[in-house]
Structure formats: C-alpha cells, structure tokens
mmCIF file of the N, C-alpha and C atoms, coordinates in Angstrom:
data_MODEL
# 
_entry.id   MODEL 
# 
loop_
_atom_site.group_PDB 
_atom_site.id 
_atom_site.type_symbol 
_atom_site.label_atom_id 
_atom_site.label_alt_id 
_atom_site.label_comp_id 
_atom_site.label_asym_id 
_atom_site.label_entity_id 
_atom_site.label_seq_id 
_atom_site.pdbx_PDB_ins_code 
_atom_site.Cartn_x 
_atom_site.Cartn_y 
_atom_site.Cartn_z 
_atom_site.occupancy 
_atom_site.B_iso_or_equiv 
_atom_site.pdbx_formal_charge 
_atom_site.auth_seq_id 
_atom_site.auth_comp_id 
_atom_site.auth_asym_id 
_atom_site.auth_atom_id 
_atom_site.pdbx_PDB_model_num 
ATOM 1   N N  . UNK A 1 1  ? 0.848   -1.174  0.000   1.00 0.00 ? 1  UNK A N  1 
ATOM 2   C CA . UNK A 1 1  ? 0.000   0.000   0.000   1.00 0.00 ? 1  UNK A CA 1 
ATOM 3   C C  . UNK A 1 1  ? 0.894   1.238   0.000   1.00 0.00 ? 1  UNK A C  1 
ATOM 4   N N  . UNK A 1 2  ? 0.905   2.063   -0.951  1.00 0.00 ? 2  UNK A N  1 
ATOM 5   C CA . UNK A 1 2  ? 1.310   3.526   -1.017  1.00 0.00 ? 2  UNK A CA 1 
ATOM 6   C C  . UNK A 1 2  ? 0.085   4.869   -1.108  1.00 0.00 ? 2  UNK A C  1 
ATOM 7   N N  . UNK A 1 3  ? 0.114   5.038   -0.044  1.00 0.00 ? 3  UNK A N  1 
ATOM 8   C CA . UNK A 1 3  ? -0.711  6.460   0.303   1.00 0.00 ? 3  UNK A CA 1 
ATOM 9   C C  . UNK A 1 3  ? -0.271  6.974   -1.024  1.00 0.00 ? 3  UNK A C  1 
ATOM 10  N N  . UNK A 1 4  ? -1.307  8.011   -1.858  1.00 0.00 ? 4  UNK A N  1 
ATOM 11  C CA . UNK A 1 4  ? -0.929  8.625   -2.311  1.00 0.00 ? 4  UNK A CA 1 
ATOM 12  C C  . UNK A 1 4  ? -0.629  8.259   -3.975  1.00 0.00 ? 4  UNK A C  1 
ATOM 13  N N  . UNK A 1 5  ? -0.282  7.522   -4.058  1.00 0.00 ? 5  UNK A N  1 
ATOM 14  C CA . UNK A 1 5  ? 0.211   6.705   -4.871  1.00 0.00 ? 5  UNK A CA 1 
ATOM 15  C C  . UNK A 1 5  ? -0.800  5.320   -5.658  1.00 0.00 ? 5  UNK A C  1 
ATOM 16  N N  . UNK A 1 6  ? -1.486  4.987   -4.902  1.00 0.00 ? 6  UNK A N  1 
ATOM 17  C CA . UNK A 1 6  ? -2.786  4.361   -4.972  1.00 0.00 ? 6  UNK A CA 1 
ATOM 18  C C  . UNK A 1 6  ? -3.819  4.672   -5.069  1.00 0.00 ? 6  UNK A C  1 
ATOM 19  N N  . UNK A 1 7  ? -4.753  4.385   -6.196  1.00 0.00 ? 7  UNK A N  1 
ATOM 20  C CA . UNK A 1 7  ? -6.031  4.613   -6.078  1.00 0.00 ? 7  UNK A CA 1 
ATOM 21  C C  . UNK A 1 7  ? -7.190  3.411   -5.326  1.00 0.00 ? 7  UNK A C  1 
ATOM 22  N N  . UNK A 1 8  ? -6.649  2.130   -5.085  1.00 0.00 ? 8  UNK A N  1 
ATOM 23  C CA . UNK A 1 8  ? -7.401  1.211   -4.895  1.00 0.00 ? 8  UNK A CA 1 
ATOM 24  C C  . UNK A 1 8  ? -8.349  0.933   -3.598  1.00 0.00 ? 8  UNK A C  1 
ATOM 25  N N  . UNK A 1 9  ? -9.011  0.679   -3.772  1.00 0.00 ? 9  UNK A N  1 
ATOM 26  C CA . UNK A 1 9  ? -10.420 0.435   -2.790  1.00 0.00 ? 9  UNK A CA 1 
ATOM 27  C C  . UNK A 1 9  ? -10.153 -1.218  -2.260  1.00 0.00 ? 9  UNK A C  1 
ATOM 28  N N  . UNK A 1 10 ? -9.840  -1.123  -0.518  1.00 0.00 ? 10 UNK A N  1 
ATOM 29  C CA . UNK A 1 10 ? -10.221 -2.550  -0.868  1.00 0.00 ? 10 UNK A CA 1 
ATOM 30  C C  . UNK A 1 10 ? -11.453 -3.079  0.273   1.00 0.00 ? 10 UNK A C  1 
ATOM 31  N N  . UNK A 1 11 ? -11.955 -4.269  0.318   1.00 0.00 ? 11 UNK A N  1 
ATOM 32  C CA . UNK A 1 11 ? -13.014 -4.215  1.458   1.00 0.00 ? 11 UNK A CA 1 
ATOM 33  C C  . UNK A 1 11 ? -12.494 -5.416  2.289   1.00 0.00 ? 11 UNK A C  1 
ATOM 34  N N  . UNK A 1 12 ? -12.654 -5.986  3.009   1.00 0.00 ? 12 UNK A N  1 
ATOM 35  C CA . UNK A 1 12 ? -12.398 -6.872  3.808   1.00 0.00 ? 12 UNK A CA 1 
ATOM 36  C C  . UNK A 1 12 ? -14.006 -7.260  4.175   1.00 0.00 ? 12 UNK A C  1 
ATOM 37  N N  . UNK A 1 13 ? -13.734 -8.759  4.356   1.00 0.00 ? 13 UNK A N  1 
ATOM 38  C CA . UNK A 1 13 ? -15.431 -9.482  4.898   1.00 0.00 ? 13 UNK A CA 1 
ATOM 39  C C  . UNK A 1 13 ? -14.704 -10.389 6.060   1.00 0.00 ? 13 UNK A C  1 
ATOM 40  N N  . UNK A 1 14 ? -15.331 -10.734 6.792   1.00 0.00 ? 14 UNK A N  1 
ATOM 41  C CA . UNK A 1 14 ? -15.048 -11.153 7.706   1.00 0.00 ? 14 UNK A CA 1 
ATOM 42  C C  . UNK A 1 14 ? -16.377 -12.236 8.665   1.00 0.00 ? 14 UNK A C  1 
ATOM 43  N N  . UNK A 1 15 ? -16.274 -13.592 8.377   1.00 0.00 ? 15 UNK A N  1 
ATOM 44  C CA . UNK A 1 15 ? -17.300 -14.250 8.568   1.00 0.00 ? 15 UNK A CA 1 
ATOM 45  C C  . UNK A 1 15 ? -16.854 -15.798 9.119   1.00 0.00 ? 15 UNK A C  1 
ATOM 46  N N  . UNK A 1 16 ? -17.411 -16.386 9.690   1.00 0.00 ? 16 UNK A N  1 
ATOM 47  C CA . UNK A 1 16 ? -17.153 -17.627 10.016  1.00 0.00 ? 16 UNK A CA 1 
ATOM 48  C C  . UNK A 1 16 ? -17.413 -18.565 8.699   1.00 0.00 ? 16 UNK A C  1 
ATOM 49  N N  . UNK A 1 17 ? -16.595 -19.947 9.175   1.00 0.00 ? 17 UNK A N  1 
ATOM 50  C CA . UNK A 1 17 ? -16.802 -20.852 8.161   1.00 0.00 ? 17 UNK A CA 1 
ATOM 51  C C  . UNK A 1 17 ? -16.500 -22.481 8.631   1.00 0.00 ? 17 UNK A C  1 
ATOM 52  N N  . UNK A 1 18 ? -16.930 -23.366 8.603   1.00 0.00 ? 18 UNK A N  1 
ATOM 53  C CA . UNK A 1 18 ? -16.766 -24.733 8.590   1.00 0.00 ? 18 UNK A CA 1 
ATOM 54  C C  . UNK A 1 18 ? -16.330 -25.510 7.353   1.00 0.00 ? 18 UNK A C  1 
ATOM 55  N N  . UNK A 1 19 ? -15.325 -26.391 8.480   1.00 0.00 ? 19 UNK A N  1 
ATOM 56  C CA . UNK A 1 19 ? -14.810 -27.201 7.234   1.00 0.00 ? 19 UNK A CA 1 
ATOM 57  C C  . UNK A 1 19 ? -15.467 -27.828 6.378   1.00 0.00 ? 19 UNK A C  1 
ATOM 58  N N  . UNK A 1 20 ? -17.559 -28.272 6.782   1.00 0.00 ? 20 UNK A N  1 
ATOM 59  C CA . UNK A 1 20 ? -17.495 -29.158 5.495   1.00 0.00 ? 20 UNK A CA 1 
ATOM 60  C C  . UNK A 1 20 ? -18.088 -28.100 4.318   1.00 0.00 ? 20 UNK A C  1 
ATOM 61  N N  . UNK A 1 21 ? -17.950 -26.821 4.399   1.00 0.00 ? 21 UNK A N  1 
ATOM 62  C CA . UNK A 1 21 ? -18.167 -25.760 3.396   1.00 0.00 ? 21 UNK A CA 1 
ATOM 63  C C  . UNK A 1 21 ? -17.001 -25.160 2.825   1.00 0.00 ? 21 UNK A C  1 
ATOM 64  N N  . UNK A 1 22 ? -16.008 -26.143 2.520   1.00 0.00 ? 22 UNK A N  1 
ATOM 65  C CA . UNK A 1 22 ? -14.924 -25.826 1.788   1.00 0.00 ? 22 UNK A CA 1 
ATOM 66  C C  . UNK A 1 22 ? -15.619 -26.472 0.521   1.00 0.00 ? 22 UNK A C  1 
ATOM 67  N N  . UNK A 1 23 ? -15.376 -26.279 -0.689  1.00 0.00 ? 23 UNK A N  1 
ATOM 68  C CA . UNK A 1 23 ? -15.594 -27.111 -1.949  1.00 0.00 ? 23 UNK A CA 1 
ATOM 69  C C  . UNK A 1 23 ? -14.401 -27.565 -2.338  1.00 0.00 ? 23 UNK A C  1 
ATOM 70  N N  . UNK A 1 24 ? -13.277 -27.096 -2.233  1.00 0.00 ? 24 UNK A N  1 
ATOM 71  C CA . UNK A 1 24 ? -11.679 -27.834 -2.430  1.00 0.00 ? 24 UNK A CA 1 
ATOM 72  C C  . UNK A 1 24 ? -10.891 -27.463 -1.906  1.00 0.00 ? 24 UNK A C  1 
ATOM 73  N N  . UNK A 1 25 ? -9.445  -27.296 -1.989  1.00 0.00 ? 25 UNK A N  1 
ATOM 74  C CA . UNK A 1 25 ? -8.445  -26.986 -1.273  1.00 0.00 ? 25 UNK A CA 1 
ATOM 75  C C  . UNK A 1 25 ? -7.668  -26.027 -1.792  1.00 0.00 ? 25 UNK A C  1 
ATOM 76  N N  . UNK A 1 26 ? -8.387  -24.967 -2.806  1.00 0.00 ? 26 UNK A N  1 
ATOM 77  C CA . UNK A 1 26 ? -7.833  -24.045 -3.293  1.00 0.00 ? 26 UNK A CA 1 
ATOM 78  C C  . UNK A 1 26 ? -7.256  -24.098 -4.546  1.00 0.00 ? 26 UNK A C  1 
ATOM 79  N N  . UNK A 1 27 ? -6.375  -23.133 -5.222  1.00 0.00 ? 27 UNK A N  1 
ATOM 80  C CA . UNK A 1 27 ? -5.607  -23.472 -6.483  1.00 0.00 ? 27 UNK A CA 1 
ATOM 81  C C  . UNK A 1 27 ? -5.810  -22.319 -7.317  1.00 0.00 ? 27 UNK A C  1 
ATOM 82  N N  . UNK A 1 28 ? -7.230  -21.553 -7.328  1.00 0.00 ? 28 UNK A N  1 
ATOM 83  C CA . UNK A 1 28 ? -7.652  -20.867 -8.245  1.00 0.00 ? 28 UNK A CA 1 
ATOM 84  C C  . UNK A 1 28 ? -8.332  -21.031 -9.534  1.00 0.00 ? 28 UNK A C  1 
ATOM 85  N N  . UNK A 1 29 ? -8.383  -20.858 -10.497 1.00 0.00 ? 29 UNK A N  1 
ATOM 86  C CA . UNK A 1 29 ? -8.889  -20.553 -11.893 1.00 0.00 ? 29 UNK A CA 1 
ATOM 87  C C  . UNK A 1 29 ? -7.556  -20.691 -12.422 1.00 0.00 ? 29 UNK A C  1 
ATOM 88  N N  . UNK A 1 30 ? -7.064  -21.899 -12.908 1.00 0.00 ? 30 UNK A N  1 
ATOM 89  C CA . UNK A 1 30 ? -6.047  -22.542 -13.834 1.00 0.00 ? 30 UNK A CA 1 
ATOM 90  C C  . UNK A 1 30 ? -6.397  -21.687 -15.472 1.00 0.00 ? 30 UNK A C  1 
ATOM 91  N N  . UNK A 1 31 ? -6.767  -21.262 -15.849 1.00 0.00 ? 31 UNK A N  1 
ATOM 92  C CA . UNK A 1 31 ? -7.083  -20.447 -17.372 1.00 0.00 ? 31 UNK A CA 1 
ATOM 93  C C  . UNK A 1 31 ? -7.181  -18.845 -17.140 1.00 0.00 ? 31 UNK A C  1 
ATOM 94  N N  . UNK A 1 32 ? -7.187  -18.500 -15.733 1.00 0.00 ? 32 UNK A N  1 
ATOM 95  C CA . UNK A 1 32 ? -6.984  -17.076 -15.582 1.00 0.00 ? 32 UNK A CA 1 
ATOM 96  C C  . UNK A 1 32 ? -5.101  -17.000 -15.050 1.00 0.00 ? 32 UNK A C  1 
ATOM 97  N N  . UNK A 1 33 ? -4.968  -18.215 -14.714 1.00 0.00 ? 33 UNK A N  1 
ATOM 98  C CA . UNK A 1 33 ? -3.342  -18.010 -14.299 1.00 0.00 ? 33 UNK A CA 1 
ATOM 99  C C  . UNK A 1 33 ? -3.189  -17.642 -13.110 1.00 0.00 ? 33 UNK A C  1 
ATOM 100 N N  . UNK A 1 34 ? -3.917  -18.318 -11.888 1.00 0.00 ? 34 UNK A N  1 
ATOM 101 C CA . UNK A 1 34 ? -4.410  -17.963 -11.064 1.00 0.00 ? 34 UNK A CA 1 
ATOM 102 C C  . UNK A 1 34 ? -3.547  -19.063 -9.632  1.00 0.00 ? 34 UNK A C  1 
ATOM 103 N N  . UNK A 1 35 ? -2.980  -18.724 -9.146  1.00 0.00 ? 35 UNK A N  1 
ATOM 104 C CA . UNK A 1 35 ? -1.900  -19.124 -8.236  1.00 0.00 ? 35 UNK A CA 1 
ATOM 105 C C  . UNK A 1 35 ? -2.506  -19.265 -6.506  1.00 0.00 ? 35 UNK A C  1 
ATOM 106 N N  . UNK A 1 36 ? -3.292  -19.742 -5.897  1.00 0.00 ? 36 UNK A N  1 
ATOM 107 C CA . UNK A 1 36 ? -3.551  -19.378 -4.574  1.00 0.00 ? 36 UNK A CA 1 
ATOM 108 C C  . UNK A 1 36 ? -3.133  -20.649 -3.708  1.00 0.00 ? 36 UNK A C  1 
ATOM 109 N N  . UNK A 1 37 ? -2.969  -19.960 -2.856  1.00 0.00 ? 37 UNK A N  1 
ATOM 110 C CA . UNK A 1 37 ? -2.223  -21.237 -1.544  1.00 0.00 ? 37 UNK A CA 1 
ATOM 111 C C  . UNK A 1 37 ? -3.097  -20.897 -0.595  1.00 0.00 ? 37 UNK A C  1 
ATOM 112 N N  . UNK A 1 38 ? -3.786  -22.005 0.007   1.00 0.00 ? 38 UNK A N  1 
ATOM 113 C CA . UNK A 1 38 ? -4.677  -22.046 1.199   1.00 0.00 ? 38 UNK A CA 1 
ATOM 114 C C  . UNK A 1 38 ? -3.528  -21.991 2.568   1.00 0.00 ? 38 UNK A C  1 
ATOM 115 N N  . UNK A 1 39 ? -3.179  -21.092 3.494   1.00 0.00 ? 39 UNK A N  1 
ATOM 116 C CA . UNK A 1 39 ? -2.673  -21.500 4.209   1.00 0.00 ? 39 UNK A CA 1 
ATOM 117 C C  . UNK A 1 39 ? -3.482  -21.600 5.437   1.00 0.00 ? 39 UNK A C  1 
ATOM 118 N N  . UNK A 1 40 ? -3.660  -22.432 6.530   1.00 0.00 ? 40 UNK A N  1 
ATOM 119 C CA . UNK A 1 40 ? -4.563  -21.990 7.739   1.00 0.00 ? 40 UNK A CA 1 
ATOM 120 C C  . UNK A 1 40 ? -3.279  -22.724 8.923   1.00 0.00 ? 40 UNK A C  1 
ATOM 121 N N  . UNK A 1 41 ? -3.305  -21.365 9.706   1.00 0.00 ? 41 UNK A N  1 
ATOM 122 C CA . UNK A 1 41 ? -2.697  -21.729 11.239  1.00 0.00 ? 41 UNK A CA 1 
ATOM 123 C C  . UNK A 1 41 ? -3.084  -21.355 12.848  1.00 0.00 ? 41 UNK A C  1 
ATOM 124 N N  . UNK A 1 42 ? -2.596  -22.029 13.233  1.00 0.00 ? 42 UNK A N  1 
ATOM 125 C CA . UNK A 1 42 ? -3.385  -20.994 14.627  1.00 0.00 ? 42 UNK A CA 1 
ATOM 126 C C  . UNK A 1 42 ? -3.279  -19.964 15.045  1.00 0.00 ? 42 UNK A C  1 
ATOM 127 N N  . UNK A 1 43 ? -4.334  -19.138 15.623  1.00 0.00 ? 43 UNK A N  1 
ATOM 128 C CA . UNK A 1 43 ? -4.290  -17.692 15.306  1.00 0.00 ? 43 UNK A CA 1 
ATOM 129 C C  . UNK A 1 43 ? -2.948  -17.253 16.129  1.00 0.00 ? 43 UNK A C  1 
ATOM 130 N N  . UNK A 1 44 ? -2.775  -17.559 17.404  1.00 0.00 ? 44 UNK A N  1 
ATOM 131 C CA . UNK A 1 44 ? -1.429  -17.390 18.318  1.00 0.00 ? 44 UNK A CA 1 
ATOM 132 C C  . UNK A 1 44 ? -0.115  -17.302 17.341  1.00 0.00 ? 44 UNK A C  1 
ATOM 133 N N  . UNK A 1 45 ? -0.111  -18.069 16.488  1.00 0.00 ? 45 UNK A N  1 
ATOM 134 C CA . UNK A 1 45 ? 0.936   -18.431 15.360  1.00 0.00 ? 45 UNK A CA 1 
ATOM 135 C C  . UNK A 1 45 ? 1.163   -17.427 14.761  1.00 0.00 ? 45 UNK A C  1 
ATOM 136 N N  . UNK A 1 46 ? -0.025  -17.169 13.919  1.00 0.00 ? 46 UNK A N  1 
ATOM 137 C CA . UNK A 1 46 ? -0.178  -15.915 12.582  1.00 0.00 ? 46 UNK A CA 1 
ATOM 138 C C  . UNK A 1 46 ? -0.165  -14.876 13.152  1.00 0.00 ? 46 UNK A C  1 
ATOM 139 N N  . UNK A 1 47 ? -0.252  -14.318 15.051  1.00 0.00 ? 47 UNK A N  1 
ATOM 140 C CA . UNK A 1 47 ? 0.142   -13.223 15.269  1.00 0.00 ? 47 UNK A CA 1 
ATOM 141 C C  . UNK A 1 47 ? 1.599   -12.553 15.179  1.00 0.00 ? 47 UNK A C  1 
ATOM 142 N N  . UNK A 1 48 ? 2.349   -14.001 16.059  1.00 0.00 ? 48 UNK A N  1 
ATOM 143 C CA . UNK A 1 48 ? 3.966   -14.044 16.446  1.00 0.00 ? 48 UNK A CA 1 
ATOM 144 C C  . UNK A 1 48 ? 4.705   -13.923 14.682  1.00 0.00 ? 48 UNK A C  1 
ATOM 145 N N  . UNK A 1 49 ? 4.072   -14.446 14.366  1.00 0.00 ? 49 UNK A N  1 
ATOM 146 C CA . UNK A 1 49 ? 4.593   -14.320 12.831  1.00 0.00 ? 49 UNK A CA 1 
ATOM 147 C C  . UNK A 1 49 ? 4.551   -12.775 12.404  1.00 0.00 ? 49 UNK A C  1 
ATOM 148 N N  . UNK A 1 50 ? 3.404   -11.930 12.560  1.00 0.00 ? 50 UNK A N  1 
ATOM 149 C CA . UNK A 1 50 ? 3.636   -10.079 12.831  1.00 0.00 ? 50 UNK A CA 1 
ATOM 150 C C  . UNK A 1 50 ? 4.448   -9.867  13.497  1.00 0.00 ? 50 UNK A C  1 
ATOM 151 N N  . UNK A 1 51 ? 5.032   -10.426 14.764  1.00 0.00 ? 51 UNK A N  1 
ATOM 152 C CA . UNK A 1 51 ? 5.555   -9.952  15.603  1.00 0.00 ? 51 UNK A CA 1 
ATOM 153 C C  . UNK A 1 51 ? 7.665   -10.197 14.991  1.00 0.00 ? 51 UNK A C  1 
ATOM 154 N N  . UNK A 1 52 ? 7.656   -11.310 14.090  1.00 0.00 ? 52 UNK A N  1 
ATOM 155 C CA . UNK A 1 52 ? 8.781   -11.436 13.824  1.00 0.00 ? 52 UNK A CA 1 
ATOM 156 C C  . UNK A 1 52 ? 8.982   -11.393 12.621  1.00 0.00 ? 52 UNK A C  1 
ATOM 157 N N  . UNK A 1 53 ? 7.866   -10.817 11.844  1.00 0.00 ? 53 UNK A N  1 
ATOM 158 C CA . UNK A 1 53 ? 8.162   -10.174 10.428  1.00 0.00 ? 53 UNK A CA 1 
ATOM 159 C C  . UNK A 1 53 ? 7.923   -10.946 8.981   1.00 0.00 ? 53 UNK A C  1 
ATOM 160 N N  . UNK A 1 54 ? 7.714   -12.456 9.638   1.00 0.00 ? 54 UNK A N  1 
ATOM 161 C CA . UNK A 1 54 ? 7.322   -13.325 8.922   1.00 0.00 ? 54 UNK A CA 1 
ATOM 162 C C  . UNK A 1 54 ? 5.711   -12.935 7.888   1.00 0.00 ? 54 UNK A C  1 
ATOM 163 N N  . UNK A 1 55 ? 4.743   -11.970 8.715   1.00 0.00 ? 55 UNK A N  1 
ATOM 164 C CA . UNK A 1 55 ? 3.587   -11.750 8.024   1.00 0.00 ? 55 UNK A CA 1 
ATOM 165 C C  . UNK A 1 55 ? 3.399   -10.013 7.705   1.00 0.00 ? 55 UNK A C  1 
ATOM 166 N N  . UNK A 1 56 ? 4.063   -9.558  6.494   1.00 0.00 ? 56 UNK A N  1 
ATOM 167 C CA . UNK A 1 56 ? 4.562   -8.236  6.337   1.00 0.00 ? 56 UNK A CA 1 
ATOM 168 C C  . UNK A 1 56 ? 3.455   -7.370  5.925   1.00 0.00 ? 56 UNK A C  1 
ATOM 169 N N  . UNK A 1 57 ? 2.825   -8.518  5.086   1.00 0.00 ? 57 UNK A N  1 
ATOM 170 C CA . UNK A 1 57 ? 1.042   -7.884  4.200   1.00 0.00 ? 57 UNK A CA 1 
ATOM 171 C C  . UNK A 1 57 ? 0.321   -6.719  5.250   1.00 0.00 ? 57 UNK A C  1 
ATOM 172 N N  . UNK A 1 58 ? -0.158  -5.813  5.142   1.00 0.00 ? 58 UNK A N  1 
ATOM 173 C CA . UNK A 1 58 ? -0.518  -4.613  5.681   1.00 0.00 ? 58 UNK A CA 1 
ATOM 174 C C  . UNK A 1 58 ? -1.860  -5.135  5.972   1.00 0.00 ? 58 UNK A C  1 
ATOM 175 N N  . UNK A 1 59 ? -2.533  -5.667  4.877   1.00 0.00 ? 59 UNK A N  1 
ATOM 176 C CA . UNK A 1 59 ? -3.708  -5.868  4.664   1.00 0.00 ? 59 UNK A CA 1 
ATOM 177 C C  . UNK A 1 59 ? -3.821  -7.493  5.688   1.00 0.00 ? 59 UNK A C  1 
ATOM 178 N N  . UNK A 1 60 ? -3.579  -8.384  5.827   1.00 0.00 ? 60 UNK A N  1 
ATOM 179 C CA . UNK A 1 60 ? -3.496  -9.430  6.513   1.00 0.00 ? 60 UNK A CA 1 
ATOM 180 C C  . UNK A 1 60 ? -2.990  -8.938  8.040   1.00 0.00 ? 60 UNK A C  1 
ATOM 181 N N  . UNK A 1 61 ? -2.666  -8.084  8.418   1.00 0.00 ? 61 UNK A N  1 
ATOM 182 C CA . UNK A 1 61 ? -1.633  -7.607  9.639   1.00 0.00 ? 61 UNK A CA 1 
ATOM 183 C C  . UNK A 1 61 ? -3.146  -6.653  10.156  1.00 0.00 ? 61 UNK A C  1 
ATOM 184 N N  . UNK A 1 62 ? -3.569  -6.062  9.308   1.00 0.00 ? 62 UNK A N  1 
ATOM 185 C CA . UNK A 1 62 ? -5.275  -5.084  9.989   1.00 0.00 ? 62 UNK A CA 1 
ATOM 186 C C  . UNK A 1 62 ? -5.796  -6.416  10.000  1.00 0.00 ? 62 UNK A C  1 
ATOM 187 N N  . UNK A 1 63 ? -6.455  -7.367  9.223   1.00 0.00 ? 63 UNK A N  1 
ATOM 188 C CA . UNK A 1 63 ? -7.470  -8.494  9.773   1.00 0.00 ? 63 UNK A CA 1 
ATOM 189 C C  . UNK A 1 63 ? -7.020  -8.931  10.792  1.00 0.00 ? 63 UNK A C  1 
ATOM 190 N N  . UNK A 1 64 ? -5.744  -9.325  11.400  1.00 0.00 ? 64 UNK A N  1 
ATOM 191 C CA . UNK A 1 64 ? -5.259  -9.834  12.395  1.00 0.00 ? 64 UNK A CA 1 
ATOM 192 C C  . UNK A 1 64 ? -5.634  -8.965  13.742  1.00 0.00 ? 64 UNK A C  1 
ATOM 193 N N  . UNK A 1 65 ? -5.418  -8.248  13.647  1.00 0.00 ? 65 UNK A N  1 
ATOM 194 C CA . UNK A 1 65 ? -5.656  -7.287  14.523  1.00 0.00 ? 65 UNK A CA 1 
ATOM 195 C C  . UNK A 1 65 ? -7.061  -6.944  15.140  1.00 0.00 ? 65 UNK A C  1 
ATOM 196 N N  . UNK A 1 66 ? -8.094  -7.105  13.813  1.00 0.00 ? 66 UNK A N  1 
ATOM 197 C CA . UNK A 1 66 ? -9.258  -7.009  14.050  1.00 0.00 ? 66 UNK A CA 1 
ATOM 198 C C  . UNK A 1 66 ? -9.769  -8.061  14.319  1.00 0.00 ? 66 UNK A C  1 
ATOM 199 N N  . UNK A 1 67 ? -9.499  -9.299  14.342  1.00 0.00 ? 67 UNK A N  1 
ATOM 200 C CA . UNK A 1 67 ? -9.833  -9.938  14.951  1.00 0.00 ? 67 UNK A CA 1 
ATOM 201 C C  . UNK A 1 67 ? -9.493  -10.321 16.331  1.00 0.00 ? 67 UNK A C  1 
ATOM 202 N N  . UNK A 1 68 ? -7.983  -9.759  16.573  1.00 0.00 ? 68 UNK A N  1 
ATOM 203 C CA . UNK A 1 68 ? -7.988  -9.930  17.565  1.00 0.00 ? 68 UNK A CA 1 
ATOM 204 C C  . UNK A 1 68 ? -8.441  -8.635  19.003  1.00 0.00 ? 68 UNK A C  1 
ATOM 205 N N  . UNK A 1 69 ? -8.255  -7.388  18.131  1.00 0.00 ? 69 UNK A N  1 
ATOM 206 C CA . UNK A 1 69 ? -9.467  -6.174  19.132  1.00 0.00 ? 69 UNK A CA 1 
ATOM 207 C C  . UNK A 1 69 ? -10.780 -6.902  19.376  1.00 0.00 ? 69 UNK A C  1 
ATOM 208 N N  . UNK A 1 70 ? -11.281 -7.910  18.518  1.00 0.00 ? 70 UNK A N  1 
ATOM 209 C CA . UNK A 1 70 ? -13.235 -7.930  19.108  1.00 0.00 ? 70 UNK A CA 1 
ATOM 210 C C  . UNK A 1 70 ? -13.197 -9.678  18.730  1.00 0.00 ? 70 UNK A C  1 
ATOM 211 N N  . UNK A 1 71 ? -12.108 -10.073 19.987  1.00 0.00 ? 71 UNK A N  1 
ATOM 212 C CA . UNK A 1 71 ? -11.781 -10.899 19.753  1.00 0.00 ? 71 UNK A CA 1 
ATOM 213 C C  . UNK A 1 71 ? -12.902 -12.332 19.403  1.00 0.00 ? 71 UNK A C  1 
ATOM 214 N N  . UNK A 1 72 ? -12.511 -12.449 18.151  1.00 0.00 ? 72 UNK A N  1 
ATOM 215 C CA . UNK A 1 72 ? -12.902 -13.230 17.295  1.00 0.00 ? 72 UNK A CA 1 
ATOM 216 C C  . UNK A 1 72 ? -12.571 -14.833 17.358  1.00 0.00 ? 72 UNK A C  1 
ATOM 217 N N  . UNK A 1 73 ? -11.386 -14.791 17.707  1.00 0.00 ? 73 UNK A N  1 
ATOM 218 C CA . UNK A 1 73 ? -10.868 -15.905 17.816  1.00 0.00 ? 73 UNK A CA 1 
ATOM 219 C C  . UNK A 1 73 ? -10.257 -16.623 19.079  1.00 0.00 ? 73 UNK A C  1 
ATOM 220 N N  . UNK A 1 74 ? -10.665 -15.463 20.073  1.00 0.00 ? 74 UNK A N  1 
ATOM 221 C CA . UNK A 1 74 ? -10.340 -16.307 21.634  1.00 0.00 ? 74 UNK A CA 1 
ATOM 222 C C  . UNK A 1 74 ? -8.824  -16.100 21.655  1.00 0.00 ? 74 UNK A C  1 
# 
C-alpha cells in the first residue's frame, strides 16, 4: 500500500466458516493463471509471525488485529 500513490479500494469481509463448506483446497482458476495457496494456522501463530516479520502484508496484519481487538478468535 502507497498512500498517495494508490487509487485502490479494498473491502475486507469477515465471517465464520466450517470445514465441510470448503468445496476444495484451493488453487484458483487454472485459465486465468491464477496461483492461490490455502494456508490456515493458529491464530497465536499468525500473530507471532507479525511480531517477527514473517507476516509483512498490511492488509493481513489489519485483519489480524481485528480480529484480535473484538476478539474473534479467543
């Protein structure tokens, strides 16, 4: 993200989900060229990982956060 420099809008959703409402394990749209990695860890994990630089994304680093202000995830 560059202030200033950016025009982009982005939204964030934020909702619960169960495993048997996955339909696969990710991958994307193979004909759009479409690259995605499912990663899931425990939330304690994906914080310390902010904390040691491992999770740099701006945008993943505010969900974290917000979930953990109204705490979401215990």
């Amino acid at each position: 993200m560059s202030p200033g420099s950016v025009t982009e809008i982005l939204y964030f959703f934020v909702a619960e989900y169960a495993e048997e409402l996955r339909v696969h394990a990710g991958g994307g749209v193979e004909h759009d060229q479409e690259s995605i990695e499912v990663l899931e860890l425990p939330f304690a994990e994906a914080l310390q990982m902010v904390q040691t630089g491992a999770i740099k994304d701006a945008k993943t680093i505010l969900l974290l956060q917000y979930a953990q202000l109204n705490n979401l995830l215990g």
